[in-house]
FITIDREN-938182 format. One record per atom (N, C-alpha, C): atom name; chain; residue number from 1; z, x, y. Coordinates in steps of 0.001 Angstrom, whole numbers, padded with zeros to 6 digits. Layout:
# FITIDREN-938182
SITE	atom	kette	nr	w	u	v
SITE	CA	A	NUM	Z	X	Y
...
END
This chain:
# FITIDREN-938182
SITE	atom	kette	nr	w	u	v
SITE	N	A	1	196783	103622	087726
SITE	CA	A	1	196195	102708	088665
SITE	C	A	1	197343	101998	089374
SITE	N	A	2	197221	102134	090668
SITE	CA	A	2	198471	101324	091655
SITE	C	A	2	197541	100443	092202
SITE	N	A	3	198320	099042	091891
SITE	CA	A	3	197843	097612	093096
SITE	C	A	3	198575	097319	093807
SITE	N	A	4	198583	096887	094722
SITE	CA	A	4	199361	095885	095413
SITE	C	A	4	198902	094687	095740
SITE	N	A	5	199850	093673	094907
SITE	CA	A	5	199870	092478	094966
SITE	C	A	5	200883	091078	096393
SITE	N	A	6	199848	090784	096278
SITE	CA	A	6	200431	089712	097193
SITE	C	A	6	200677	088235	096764
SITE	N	A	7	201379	087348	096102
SITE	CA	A	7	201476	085739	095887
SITE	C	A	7	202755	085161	096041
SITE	N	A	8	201827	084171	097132
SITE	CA	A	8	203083	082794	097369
SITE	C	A	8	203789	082261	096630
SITE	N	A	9	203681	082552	095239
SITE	CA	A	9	204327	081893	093463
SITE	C	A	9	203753	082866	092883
SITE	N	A	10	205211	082450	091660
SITE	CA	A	10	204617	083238	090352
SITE	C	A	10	203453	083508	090201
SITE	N	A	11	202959	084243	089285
SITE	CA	A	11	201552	083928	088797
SITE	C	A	11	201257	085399	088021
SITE	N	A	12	199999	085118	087894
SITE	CA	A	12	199120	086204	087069
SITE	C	A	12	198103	086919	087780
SITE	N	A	13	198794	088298	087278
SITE	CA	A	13	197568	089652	088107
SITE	C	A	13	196906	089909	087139
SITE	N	A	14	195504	089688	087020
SITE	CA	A	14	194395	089875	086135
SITE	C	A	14	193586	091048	086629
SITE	N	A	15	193645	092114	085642
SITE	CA	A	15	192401	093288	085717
SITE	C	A	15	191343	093171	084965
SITE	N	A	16	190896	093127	085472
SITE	CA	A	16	189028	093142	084556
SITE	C	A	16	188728	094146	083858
SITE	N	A	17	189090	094369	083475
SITE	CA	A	17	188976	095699	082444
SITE	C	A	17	189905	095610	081003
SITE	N	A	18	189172	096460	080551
SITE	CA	A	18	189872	096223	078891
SITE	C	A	18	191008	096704	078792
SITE	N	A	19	191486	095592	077875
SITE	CA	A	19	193135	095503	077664
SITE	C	A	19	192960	096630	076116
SITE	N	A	20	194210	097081	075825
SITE	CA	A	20	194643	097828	074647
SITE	C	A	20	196307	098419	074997
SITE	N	A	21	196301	097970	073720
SITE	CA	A	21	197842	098438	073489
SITE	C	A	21	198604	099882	074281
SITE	N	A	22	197979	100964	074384
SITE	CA	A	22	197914	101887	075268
SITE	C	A	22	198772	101874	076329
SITE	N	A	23	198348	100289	077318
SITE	CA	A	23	198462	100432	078472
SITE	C	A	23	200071	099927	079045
SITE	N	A	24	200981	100842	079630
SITE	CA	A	24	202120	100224	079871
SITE	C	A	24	201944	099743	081954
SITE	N	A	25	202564	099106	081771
SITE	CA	A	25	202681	098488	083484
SITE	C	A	25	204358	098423	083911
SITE	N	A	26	204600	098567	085398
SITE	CA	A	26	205838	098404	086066
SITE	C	A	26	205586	097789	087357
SITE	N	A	27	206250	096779	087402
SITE	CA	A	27	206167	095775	088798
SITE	C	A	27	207371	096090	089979
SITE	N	A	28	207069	096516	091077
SITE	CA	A	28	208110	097203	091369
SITE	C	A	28	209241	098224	090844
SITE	N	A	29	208380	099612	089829
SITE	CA	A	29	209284	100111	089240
SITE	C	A	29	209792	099356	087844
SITE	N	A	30	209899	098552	088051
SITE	CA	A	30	210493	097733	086510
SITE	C	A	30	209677	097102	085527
SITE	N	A	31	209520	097636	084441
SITE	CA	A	31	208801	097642	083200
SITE	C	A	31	208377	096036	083072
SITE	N	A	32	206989	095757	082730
SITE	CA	A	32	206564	094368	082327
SITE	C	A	32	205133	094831	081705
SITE	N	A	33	205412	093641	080382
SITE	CA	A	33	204673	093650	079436
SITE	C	A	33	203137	093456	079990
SITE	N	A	34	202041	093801	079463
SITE	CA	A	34	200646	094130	079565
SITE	C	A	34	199863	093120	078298
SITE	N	A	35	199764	091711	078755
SITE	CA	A	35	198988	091275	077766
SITE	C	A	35	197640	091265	077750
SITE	N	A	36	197147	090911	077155
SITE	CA	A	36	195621	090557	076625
SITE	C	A	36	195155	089493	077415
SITE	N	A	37	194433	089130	078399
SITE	CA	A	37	193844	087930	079187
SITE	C	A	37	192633	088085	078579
SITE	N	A	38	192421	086493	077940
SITE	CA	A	38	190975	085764	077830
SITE	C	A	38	190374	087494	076753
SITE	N	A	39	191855	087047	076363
SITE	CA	A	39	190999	088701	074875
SITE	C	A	39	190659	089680	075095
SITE	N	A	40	190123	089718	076484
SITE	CA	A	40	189984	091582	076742
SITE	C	A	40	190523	091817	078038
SITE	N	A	41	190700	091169	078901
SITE	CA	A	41	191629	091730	080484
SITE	C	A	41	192820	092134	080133
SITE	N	A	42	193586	092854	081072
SITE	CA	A	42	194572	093486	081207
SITE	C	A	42	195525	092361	082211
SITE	N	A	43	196535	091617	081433
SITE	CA	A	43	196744	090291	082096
SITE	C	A	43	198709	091092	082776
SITE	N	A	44	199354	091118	083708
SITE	CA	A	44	200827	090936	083205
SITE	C	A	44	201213	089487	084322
SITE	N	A	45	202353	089477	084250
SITE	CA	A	45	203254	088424	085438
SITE	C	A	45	203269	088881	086465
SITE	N	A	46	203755	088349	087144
SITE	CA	A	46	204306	089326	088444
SITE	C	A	46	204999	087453	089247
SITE	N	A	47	206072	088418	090025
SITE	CA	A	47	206668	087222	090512
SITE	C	A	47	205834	086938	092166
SITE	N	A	48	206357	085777	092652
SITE	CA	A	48	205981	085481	094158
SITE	C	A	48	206596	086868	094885
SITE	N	A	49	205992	086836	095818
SITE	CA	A	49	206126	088008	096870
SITE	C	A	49	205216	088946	096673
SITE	N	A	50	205803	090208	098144
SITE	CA	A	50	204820	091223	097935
SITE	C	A	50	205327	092275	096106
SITE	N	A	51	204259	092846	095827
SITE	CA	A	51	204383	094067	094843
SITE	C	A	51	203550	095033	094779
SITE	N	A	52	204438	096302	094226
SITE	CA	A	52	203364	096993	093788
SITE	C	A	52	203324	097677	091921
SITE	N	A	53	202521	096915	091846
SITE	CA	A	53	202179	097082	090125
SITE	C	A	53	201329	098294	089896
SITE	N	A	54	202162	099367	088976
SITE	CA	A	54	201231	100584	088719
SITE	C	A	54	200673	100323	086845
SITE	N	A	55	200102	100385	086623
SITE	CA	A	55	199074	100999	084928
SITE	C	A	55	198825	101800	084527
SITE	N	A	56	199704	102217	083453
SITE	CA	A	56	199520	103884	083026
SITE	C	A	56	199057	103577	081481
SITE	N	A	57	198300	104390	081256
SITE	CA	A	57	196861	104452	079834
SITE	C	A	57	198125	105239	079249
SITE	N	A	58	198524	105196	077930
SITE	CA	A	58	199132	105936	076738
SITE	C	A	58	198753	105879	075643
SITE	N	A	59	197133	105854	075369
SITE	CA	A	59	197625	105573	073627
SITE	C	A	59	198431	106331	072900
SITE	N	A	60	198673	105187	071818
SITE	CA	A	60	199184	106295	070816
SITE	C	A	60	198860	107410	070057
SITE	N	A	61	197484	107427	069380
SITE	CA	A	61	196660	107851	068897
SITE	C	A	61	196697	109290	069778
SITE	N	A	62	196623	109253	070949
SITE	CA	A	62	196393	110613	071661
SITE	C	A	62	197830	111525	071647
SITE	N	A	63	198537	110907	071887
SITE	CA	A	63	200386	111291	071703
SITE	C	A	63	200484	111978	070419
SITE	N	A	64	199724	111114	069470
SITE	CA	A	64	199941	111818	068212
SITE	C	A	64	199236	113242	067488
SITE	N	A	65	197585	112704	068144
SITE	CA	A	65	196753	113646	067989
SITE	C	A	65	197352	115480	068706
SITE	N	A	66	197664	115157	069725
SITE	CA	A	66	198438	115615	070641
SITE	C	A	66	199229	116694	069900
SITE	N	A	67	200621	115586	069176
SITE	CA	A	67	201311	116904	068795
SITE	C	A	67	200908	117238	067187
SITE	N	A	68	199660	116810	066438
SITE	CA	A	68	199451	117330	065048
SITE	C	A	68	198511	119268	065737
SITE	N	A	69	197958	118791	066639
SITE	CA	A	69	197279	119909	067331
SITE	C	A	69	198311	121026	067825
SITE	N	A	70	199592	120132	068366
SITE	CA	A	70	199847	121784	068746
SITE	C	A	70	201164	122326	067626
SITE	N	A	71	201547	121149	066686
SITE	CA	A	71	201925	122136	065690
SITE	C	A	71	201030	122793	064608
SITE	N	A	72	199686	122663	064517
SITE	CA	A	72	198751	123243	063819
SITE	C	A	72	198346	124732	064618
SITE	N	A	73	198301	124462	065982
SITE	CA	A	73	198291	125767	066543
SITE	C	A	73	199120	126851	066599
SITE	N	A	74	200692	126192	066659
SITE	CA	A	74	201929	126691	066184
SITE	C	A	74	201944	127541	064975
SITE	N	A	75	201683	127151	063793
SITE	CA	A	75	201496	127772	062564
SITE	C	A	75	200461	128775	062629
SITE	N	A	76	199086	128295	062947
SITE	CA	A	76	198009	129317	062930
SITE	C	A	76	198976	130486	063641
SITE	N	A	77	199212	130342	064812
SITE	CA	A	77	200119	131816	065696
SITE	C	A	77	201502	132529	064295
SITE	N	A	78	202086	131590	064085
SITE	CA	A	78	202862	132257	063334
SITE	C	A	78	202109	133003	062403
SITE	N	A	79	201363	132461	061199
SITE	CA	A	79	200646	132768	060386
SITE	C	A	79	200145	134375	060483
SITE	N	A	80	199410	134378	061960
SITE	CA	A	80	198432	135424	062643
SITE	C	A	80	199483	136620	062428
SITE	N	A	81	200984	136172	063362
SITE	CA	A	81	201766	137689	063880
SITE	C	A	81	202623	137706	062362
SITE	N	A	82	203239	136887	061393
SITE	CA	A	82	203128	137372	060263
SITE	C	A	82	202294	138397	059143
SITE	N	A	83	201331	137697	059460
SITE	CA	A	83	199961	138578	059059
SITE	C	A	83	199809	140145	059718
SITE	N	A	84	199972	139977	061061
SITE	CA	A	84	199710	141347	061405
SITE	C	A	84	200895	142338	060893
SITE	N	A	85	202059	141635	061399
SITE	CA	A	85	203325	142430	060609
SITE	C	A	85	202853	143353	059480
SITE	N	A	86	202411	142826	058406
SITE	CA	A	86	202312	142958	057581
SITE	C	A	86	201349	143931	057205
SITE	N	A	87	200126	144263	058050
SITE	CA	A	87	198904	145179	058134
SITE	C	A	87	199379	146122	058576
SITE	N	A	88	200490	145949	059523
SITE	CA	A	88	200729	147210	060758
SITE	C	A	88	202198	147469	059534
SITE	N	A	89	203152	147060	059000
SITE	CA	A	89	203541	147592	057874
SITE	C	A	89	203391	148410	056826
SITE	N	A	90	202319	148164	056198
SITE	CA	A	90	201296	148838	055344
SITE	C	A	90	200912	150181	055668
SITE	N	A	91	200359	150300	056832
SITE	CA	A	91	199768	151480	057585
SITE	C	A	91	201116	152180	057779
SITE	N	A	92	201935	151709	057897
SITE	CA	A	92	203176	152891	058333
SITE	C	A	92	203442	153304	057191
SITE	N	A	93	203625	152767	055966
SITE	CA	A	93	204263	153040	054522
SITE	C	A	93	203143	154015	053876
SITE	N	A	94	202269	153516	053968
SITE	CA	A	94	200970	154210	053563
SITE	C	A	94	200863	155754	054561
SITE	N	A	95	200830	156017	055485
SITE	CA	A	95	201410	157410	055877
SITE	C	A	95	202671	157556	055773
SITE	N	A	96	203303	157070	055828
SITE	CA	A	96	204238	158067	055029
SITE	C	A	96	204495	158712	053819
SITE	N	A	97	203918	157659	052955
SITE	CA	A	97	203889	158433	051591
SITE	C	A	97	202758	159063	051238
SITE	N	A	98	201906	159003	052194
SITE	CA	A	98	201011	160807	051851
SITE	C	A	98	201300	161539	052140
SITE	N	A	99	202305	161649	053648
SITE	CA	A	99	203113	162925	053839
SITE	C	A	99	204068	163261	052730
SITE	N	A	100	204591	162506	052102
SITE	CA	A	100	205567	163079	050731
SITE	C	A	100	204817	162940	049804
SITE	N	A	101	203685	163075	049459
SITE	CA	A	101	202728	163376	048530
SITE	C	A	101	202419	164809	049108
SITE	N	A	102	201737	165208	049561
SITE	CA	A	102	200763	166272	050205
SITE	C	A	102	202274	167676	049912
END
């Protein structure tokens, strides 16, 4: 989410919407903290003048979920072409030694 802000003084840019840890903000490019307004807004600073304040959603929870998923998918793949190795191994050993049987 990009705003652009306008104030004659310091002050406070209040979003109406729910605050959570998640959310990082940059005021002109430069990192500023994302508090909690009145317990659930999305409160930060911002100085006098023009700005433009962007809001980017990160939880953590998803970052994490994120990478337990794709090293679980990781393994399943290894697992799989290990596995096949191993079938398509078999089948070769296994004819061959009926030809030196027979």
């Amino acid at each position: 989410m990009v705003v652009h802000a306008h104030s004659p003084r310091d002050g406070w840019l209040v979003v109406a919407e729910s605050w959570d840890p998640g959310w990082t903000a940059t005021v002109d490019g430069r990192p500023t903290a994302v508090l909690p307004g009145n317990y659930s807004f999305r409160t930060m600073r911002i100085p006098a003048g023009r700005h433009t304040v962007e809001l980017v959603y990160r939880p953590v929870g998803f970052l994490l979920g994120s990478t337990i998923t794709g090293a679980t998918l990781g393994l399943l793949l290894i697992a799989a072409v290990v596995s096949g190795c191993k079938r398509v191994g078999n089948s070769i050993f296994a004819k061959s030694e009926r030809a030196v049987i027979r």
